[in-house]
C-alpha positions as CSV (number, residue, x, y, z in Angstrom):
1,X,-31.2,-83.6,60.1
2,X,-29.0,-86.3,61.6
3,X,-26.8,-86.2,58.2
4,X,-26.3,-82.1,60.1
5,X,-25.2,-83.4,63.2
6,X,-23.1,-86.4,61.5
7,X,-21.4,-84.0,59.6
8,X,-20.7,-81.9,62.7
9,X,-19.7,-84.2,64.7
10,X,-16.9,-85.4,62.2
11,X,-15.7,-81.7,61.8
12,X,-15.6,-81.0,64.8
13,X,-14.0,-83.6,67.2
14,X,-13.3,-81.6,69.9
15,X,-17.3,-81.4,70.2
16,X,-19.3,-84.6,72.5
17,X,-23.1,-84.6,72.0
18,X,-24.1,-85.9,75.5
19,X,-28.0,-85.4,75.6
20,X,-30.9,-84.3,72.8
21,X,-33.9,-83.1,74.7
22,X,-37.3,-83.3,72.4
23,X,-39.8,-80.5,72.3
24,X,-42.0,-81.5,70.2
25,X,-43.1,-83.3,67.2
26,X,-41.9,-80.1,65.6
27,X,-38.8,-79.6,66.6
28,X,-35.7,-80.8,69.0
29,X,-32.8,-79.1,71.0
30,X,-29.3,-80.7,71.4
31,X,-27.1,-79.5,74.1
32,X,-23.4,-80.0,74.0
33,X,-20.4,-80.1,75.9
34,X,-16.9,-79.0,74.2
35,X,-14.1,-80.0,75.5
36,X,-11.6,-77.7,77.9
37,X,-10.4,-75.3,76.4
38,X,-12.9,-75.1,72.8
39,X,-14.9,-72.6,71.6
40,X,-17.9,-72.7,68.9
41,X,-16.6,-73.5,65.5
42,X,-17.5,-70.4,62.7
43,X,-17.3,-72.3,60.0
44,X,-20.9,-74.2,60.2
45,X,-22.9,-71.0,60.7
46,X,-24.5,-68.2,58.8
47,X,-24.1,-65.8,61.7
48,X,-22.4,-66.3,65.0
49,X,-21.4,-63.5,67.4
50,X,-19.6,-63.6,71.2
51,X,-20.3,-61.0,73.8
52,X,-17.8,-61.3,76.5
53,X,-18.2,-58.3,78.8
54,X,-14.4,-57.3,78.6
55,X,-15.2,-54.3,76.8
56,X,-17.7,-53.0,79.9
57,X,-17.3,-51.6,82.7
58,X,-17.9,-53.6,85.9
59,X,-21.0,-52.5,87.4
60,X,-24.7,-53.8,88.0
61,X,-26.6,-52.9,84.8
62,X,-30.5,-52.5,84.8
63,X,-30.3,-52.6,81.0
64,X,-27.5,-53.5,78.4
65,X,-27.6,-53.8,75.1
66,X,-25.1,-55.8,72.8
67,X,-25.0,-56.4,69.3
68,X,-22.7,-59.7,69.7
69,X,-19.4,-58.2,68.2
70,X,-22.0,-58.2,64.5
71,X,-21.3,-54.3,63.6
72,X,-22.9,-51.0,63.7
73,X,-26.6,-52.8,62.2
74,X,-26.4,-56.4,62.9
75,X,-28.6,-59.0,62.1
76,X,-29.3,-60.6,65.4
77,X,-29.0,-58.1,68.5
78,X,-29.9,-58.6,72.3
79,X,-31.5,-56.8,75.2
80,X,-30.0,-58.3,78.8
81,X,-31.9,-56.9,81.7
82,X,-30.7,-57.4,85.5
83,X,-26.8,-58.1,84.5
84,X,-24.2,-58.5,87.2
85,X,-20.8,-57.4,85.4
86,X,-17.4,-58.4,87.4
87,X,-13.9,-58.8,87.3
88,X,-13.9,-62.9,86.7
89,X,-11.5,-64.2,89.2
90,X,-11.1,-67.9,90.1
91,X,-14.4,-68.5,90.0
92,X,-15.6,-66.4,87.1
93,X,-15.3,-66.3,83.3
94,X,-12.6,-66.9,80.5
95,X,-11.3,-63.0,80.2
96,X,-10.8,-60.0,82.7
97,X,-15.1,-59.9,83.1
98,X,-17.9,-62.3,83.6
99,X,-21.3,-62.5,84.6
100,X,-22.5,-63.2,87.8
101,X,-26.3,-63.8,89.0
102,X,-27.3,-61.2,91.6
103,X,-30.8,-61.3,93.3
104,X,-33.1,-61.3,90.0
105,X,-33.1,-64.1,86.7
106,X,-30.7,-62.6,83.8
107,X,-32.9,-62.1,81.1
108,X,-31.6,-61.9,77.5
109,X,-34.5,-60.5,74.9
110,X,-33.4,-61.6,71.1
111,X,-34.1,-59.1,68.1
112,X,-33.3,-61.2,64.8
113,X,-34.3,-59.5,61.3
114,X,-34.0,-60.6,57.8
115,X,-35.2,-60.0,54.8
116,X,-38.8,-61.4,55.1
117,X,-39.4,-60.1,58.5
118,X,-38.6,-56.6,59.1
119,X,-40.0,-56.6,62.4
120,X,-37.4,-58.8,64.2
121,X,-39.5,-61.4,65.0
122,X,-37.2,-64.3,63.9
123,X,-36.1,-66.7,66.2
124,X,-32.6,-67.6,66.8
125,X,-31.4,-71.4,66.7
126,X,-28.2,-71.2,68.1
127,X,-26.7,-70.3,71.8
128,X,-23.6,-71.0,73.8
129,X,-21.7,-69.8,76.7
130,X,-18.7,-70.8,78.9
131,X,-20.5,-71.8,82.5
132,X,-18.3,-71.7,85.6
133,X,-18.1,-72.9,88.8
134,X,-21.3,-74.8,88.3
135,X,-23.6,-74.9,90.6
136,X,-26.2,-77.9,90.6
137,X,-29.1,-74.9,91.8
138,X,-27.7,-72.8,88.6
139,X,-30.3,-73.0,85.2
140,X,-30.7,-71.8,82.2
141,X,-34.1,-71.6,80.0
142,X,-35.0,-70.9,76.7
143,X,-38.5,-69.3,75.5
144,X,-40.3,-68.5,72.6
145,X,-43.1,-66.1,72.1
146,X,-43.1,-66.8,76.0
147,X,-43.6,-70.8,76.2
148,X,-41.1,-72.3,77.7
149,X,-38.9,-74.9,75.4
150,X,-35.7,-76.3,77.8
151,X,-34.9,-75.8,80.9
152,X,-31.4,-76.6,81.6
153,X,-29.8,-77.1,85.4
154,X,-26.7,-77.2,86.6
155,X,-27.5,-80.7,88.3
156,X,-27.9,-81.9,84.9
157,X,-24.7,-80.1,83.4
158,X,-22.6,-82.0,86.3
159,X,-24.2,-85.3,85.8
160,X,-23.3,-85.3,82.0
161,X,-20.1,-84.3,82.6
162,X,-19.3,-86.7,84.9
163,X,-20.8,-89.2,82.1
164,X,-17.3,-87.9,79.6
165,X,-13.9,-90.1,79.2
166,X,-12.1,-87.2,81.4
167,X,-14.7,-85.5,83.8
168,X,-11.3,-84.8,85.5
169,X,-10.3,-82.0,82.7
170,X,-13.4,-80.0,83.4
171,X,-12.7,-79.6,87.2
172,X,-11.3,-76.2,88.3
173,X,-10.2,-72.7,86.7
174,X,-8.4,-73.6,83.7
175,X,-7.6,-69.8,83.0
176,X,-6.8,-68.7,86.6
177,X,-3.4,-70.6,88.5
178,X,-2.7,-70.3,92.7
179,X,0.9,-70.3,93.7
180,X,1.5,-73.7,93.0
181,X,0.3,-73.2,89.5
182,X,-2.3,-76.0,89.9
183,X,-6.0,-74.6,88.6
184,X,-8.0,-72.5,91.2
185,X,-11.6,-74.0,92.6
186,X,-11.3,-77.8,91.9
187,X,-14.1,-78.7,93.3
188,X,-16.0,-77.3,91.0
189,X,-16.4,-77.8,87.0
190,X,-16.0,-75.7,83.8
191,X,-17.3,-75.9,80.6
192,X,-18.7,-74.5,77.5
193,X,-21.6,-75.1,76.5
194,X,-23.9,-75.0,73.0
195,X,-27.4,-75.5,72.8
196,X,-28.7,-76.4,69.2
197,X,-32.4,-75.8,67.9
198,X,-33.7,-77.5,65.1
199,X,-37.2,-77.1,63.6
200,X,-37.8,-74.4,66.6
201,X,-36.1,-71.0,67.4
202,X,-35.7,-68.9,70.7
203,X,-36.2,-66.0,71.1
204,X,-35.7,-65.4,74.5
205,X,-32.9,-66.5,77.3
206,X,-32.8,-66.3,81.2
207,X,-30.5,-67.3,83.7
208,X,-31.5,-67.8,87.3
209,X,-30.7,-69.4,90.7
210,X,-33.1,-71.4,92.6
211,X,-31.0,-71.1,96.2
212,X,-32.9,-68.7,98.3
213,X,-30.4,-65.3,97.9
214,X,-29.7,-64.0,101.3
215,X,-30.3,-67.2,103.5
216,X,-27.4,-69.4,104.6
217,X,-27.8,-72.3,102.1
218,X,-28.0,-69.2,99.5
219,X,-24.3,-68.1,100.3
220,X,-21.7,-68.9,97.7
221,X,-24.2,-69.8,95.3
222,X,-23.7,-67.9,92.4
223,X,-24.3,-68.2,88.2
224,X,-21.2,-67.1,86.8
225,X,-21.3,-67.3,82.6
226,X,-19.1,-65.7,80.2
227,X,-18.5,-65.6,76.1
228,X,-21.9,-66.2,75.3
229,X,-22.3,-66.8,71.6
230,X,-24.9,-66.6,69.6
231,X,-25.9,-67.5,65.9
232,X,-28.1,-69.0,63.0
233,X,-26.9,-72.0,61.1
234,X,-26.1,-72.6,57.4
235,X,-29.8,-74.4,57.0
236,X,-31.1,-71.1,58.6
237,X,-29.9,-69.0,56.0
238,X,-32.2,-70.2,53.6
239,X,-35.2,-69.1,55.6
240,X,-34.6,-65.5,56.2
């Protein structure tokens, strides 16, 4: 496994590995950070789809359903529950929608088939999204078969990207410009980011807020998350 992540690592330089969480003596997770601007690379997996919510209309949605941009029967598909879609504005997303985190966790269900298991019980070992104006109350955890394998905060997204050459270039809206044409929301960072699984596979994603939602310390506080991508490595494709 490290010869993988050597290898991606050179391919990709626009990609810095800043932390590798261990889940067990099964498995690990490596979460990334790309740099400004960078998206996930196609070329190192089997499957990789983006949902971006530009294609939606802007509404709450109880239950939405997206097949990741992977045709009429894909291979991996997703169940969101509880989304907030808006129009993403200086705090929002990459295009004209984004997500935002309203008063219940975002959940995210993952169906994955292949040829062996026609059930859709296959995990997934590959997830990304672009994460604005973080917040350090903002997380993100993934499950399987409904045990817990990372939980991910926003506190710890900030701190490693302070930890990069230029935390500078993550700070404020890279894609929305005031009348100055300096970057909106400065205060706050900006960044995509991938989270690899290795010898262990998701099958299950939720966002959430831990501010108390209609309090005082609770307003502002948002999740905002956009382009999320999902996929199944090379090495994967030998399992299914």
């Amino acid at each position: 496994m490290a010869s993988q992540q050597t290898s991606v690592f050179t391919f990709l330089a626009v990609v810095q590995i800043f932390i590798a969480l261990i889940v067990s003596s099964a498995g690990d997770i490596h979460v990334w950070v790309l740099e400004p601007g960078a998206l996930p690379s196609p070329s190192w997996f089997h499957i990789l789809g983006i949902e971006n919510f530009d294609n939606i209309t802007s509404r709450y949605y109880t239950n939405y359903s997206s097949n990741f941009g992977l045709g009429l029967y894909p291979e991996i598909h997703g169940d969101y529950s509880c989304v907030k879609v808006e129009y993403s504005g200086s705090y929002g997303g990459r295009g004209n929608n984004a997500v935002v985190y309203s008063d219940l966790p975002q959940t995210l269900l993952v169906t994955r088939k292949g040829r062996n298991d026609r059930k859709g019980r296959l995990g997934v070992g590959f997830f990304g999204f672009y994460w604005a104006s973080i917040e350090d109350t903002n997380e993100v955890e993934f499950f399987r078969d409904g045990v817990s394998l990372l939980n991910f905060t926003g506190a710890q997204a900030i701190e490693e990207i302070n930890k990069t050459v230029r935390p500078i270039d993550y700070y404020g809206n890279r894609y929305r410009f005031d009348n100055f044409n300096k970057h909106y929301n400065p205060g706050q960072a900006y960044a995509y980011f991938e989270f690899h699984f290795h010898n262990v596979l998701y099958d299950q994603v939720v966002f959430r807020d831990t501010h108390a939602r209609g309090s005082v310390t609770g307003i502002g506080h948002a999740f905002e998350t956009d382009d999320h991508a999902i996929g199944c490595f090379q090495e994967e494709a030998n399992n299914i």
